[in-house]
N, C-alpha and C positions, 0 to 999 in steps of 0.2 A: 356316160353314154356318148355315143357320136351323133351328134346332129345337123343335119344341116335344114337354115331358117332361111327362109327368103322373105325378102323386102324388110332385112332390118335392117338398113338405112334411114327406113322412115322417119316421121316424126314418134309414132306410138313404136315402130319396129323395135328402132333403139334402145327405148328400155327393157322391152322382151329381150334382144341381144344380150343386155349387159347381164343382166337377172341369167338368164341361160349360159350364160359364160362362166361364169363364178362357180359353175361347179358341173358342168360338161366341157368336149372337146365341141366346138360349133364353127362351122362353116357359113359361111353369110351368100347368099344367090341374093343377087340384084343387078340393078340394069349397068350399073358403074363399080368401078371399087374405089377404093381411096384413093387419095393422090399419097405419093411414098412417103411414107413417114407418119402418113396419121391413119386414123382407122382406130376402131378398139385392137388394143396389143396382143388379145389373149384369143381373138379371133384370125380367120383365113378367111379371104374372100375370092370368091371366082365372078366376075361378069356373065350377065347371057339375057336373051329376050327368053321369057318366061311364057311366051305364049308361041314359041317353036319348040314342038314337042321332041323332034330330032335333037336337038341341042341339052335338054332336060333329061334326056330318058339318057343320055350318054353323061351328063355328069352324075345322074340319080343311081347310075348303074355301077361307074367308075369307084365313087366314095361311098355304095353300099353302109350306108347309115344306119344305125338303130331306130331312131325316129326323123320327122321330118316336119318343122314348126312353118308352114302355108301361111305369109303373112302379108304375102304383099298383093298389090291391090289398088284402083284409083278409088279411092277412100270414101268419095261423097258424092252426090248426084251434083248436076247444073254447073260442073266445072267444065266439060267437055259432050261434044255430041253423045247424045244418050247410046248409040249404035258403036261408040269406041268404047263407053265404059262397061257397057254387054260383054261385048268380046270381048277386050283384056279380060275381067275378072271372071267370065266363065270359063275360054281358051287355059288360061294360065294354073286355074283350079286343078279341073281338065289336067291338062298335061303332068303338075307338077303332084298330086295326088293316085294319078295312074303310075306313074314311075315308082311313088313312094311303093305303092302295092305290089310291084311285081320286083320288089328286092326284103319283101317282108318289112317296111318301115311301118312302124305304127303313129299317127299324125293327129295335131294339133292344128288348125284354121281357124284364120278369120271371118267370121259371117258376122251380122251386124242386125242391133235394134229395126232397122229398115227392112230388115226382112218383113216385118208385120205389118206394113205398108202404113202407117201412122203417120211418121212426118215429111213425106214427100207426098200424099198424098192433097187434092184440090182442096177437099176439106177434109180436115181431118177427124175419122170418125172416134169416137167416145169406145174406151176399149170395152171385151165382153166381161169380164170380169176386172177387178183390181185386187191384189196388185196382178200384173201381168203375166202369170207363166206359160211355161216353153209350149207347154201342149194349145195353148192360144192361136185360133187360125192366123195362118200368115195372106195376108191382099192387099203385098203391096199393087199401087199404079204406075210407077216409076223402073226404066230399065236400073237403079244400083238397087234397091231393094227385090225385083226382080233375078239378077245376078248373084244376090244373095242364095236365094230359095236355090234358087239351080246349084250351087257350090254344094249346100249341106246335100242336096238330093245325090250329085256326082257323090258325098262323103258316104251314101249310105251305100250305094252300086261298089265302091270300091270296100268297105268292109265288109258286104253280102260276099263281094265274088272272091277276093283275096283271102279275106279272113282277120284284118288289121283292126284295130282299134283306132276309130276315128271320132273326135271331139270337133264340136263347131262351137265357136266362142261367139256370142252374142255382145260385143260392145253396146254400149249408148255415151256418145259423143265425149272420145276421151280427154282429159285436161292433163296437163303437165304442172308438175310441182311451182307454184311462184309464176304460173300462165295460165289463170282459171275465167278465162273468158267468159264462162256462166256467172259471173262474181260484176262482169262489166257494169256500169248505168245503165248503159243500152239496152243489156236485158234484165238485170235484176227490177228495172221500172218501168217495164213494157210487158205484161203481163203474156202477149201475142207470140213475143222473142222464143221463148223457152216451149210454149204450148203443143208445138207437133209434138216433140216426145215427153211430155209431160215431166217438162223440169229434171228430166234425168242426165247424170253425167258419170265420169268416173276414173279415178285417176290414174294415169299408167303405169304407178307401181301395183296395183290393185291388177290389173289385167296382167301384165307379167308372172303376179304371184299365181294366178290363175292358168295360166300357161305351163307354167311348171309344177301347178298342183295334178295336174291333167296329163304332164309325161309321167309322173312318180306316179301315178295310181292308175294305170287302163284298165278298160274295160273292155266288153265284148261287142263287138257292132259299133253303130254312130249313137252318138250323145248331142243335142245342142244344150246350150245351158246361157241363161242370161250373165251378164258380168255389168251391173252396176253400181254407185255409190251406196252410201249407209240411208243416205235422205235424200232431199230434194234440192234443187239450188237454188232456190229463194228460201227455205228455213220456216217454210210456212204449213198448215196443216193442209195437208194434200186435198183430202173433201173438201175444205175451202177453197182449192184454187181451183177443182174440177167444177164446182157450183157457179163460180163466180166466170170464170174462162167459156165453160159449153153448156151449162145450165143444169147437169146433174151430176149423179155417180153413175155407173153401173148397179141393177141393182144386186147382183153378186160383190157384195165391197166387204173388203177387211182391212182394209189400210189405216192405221190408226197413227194421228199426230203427224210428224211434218218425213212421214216416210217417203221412199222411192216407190215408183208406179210398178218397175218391174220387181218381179221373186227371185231372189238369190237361193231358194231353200237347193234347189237341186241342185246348184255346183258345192254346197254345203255337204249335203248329203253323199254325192259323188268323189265329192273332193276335198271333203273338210276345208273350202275355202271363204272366208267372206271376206268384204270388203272392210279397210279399215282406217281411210285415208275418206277423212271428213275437208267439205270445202272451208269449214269453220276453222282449221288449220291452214289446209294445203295451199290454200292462194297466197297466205302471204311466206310462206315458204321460199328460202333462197338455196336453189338446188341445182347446177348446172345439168341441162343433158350430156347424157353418156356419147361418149366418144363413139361414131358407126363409119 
C-alpha cells in the first residue's frame, strides 16, 4: 500500500514508521524532515504545518494514498497552553483526516487513554466499570483529553460522510524498549505516580503492531479500540491497588490478578491483536529507536 503517516518523527511515531515501512511504501508528514543523510532509508519525507489545511489537502491530494496513518499530535497535557494543544490536535485531525476522505484514504489515528478524562482530571474518578472498555463514557476536564473526543468525533463525520474506514487508537502512556519509565523508583514506590491511569502502559511495538493490524483488516465506519499492555506496571493485583489507592472497585469488576485496568478484547476481536511486550522483559531491553 501507499501511505502516508504524519508525525513519525516522534518518540511513539517512529516506531509506527519503522513497523509501516517494512512492508508499505510510506511517506512521513511532519513539521521537519531529516537533515541529509539520515532519516529512515526506506521512508520519503515531505515537511508542512499540519494544522494549514491549504498545505494538507495539496499534498493529501498530490500522493493520493491508499491509507493515511494520523499520528502526530502534542502528545500530553501541561506541556503548553491548554488553548495551543486544542488547536494543534483538533486543527491538524481536522485537516489531515478530511483530505484523507476526499481521496478515498482509509485511516488510522491517534486518540488517547485521556479521552476518558481519568488522568488529567482534579481528581480522579474511580472508573464505571473495570477493566475499562471503549463503550465507557468519556469526561475528560482537560483541553488534551478533550482534543481527543473531538479527533474520534471528526473520525466518525469523516467515515459517515466519505465512506472510509476509520480506527482511533487509544494509547495509555506509551514506553520504549529499555526506557520504561513506569519501572522508575519514583513511581513504582509512589503508589500516587501511576494512579490517574491506573498503572497502565504500553509499549511501542505493541501500538505499531496495532496500527498495522487496523490497516490490514478495515472496517466499515469509525472504531475506537483501547491499546494497552498485558498487566499493570507495579505487577500487583489490580483490586489491591484500586482498594488501597481510592478505597474501592467498581462494583461492575472482573479484573482478576495483576491485570491492566483497560480491555484489549475489541482490538482482539477487530484485529486479532493483543499486546505482547511485558514490562517484566521490556525495560531492561537494549533496543535502539528506529531511525525517523
Amino acid at each position: 500500500m501507499e501511505l502516508l503517516v504524519t508525525g513519525g518523527r516522534g518518540q511513539s511515531g517512529r516506531w509506527v514508521l519503522d513497523r509501516l515501512a517494512a512492508a508499505h511504501d510510506v511517506t512521513c508528514l511532519d513539521r521537519t524532515n531529516p537533515d541529509p543523510g539520515a532519516g529512515h532509508p526506506d521512508v520519503a519525507y515531505r515537511a508542512l504545518d499540519l494544522t494549514d489545511a491549504g498545505s494538507v489537502l495539496d499534498v493529501v491530494t498530490e500522493l493520493d494514498p491508499d491509507a493515511v496513518v494520523h499520528w502526530a499530535a502534542i502528545p500530553v497535557a501541561g506541556t503548553r497552553p491548554g488553548v495551543d494543544v486544542y488547536q494543534n490536535n483538533t486543527l491538524a485531525a481536522h485537516n489531515v483526516l478530511t483530505a484523507a476522505g476526499r481521496v478515498d484514504a482509509r485511516v488510522v489515528q491517534a486518540s488517547s487513554d485521556g479521552a476518558y478524562g481519568f488522568f488529567f482530571a482534579d481528581e480522579t474518578p474511580v472508573p464505571d466499570r473495570l477493566p475499562i472498555p471503549e463503550s465507557h463514557p468519556l469526561r475528560p476536564e482537560d483541553p488534551y483529553g478533550l482534543s481527543k473526543v473531538v479527533t474520534e468525533e471528526i473520525g466518525q463525520t469523516v467515515a459517515r460522510r466519505d465512506g472510509v474506514s476509520v480506527t482511533s487508537i487509544r494509547p495509555s502512556w506509551i514506553q520504549e524498549p529499555g526506557d520504561y519509565p513506569c519501572r522508575d523508583p519514583e513511581y513504582v514506590e509512589d503508589l500516587d505516580a501511576g494512579a490517574g491511569n491506573f498503572w497502565s502502559y504500553v509499549d511501542a511495538r505493541d501500538v505499531a503492531e496495532l496500527v498495522a493490524a487496523a490497516l490490514d483488516s478495515p472496517h466499515s465506519g469509525h472504531e475506537a479500540v483501547n491499546c494497552v499492555g498485558p498487566d499493570n506496571a507495579l505487577g500487583r493485583p489490580l483490586r489491591d491497588l484500586m482498594r488501597e489507592q481510592y478505597g474501592r472497585v467498581p462494583d461492575d469488576c472482573a479484573v482478576e490478578g495483576d491485570a491492566g485496568a483497560y480491555s484489549v478484547a475489541k482490538a482482539e476481536r477487530l484485529f486479532g491483536w493483543e499486546p505482547t511486550h511485558s514490562w517484566r522483559e521490556a525495560s531492561d531491553e537494549d533496543a535502539a529507536p528506529p531511525d525517523a
